[in-house]
N, C-alpha and C positions, 0 to 999 in steps of 0.2 A: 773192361778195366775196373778196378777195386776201388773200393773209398779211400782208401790206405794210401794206395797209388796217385793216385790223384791229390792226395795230402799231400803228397811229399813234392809233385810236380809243383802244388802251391808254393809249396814253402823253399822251393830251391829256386822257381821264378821269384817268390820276393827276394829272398838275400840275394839277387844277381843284378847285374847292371843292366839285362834286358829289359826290353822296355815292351817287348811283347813279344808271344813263344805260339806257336802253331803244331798242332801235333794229328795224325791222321793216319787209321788204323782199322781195315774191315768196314770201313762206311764210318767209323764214329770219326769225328773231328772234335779237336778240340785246342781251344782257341784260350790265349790268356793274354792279357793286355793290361799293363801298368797305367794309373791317373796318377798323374804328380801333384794332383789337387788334393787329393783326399787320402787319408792314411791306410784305409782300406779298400784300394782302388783297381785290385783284381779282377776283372770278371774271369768266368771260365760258362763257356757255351759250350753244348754238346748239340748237333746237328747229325741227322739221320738223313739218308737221301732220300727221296722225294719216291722212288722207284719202291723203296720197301716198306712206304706206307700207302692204307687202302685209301681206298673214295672215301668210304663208308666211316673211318675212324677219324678222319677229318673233320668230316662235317659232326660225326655226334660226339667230339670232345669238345666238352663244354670249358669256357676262359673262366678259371677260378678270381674271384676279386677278392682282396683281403677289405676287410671292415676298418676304417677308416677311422672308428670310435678309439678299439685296441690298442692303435701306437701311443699314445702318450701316457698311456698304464705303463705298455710294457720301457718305456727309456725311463720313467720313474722309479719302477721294481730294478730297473740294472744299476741306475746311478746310486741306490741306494746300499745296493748288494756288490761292493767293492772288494769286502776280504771272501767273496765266495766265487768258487770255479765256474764259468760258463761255460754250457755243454753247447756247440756252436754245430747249425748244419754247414755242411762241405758243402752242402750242391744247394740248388733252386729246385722246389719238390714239393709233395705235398707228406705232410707228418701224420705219421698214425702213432697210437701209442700199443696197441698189441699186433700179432701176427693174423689174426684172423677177425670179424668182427665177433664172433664166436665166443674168443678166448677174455680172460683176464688181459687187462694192460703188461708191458714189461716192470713197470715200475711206478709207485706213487709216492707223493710228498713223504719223506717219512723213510723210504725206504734206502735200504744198503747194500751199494755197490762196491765194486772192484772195477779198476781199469780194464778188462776186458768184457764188463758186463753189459750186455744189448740192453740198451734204455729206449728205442724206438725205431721205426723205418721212415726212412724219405724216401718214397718213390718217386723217380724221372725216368720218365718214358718208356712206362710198363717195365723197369726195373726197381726190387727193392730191396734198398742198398740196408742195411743194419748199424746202425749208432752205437759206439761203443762209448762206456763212462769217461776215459783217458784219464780220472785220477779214481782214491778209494775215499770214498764219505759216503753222505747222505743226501740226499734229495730233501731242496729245502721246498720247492715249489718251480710247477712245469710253467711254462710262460707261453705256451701254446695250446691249441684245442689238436681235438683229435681230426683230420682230416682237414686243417688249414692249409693253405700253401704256404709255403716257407722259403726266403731270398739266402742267398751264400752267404754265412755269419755271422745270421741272424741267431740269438741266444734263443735256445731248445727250453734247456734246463739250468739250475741253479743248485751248487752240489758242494756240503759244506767237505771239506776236505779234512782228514784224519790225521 
């Protein structure tokens, strides 16, 4: 399934009166579930069956822990940056900012996109899904490291809009 797809699965569970949507295809599952607590109370889980993963990859995937110092930078930089676009990840993942370690980043402070411009990958579970800009400006500043994990929502990017 697409990023895209999955946007749209988001955004058609919120405007609906469901209050939770189940969806299962090829072993992926995928689960959405409404909080009436909280304004952005979607989660979306992707589960793989148990059968088509190894011993081996189990035990050596390591449980990334995010830095506990970082949050209150980063809700400071967002509260702050109200008239600028947030480039939000769709999934739960970890962010890289180039294709390869190899390569150049896709994109830095500074630089100019287009709405279909790949600004990053989130990979979940050895897939890696590609980040599109969704408006045209500039990249004021990335609000993540290269190889964090990253929660559903959570602002990527900061993009002044043209």
């Amino acid at each position: 399934m697409k990023v895209q797809e999955i946007r749209e699965l988001i955004k058609l569970v919120d405007q609906s009166t469901l209050d939770e949507f189940e969806y299962e295809m090829n072993g992926t599952k995928i689960k959405m579930k409404k909080n009436s607590l909280q304004p952005e109370g979607i989660t979306v889980q992707q589960v793989i069956p148990k059968e088509a993963l190894r011993q081996e990859e189990v035990q050596a995937a390591p449980i990334p822990q995010p830095a506990a110092a970082e949050k209150p930078a980063e809700e400071k930089k967002t509260e702050t940056a109200e008239n600028l676009h947030k480039i939000t990840s769709p999934m739960v993942g970890t962010f890289y900012q180039s294709p390869s370690p190899e390569t150049d980043a896709y994109v830095k402070a500074g630089s100019k996109v287009s709405k279909n411009s790949v600004v990053c990958i989130v990979e979940a579970m050895k897939l890696f899904n590609e980040i599109e800009a969704e408006v045209d400006g500039e990249i004021v500043e990335i609000l993540v490291k290269d190889g964090q994990l990253v929660e559903y929502g959570q602002p990527l990017f900061l993009v002044k809009p043209e």
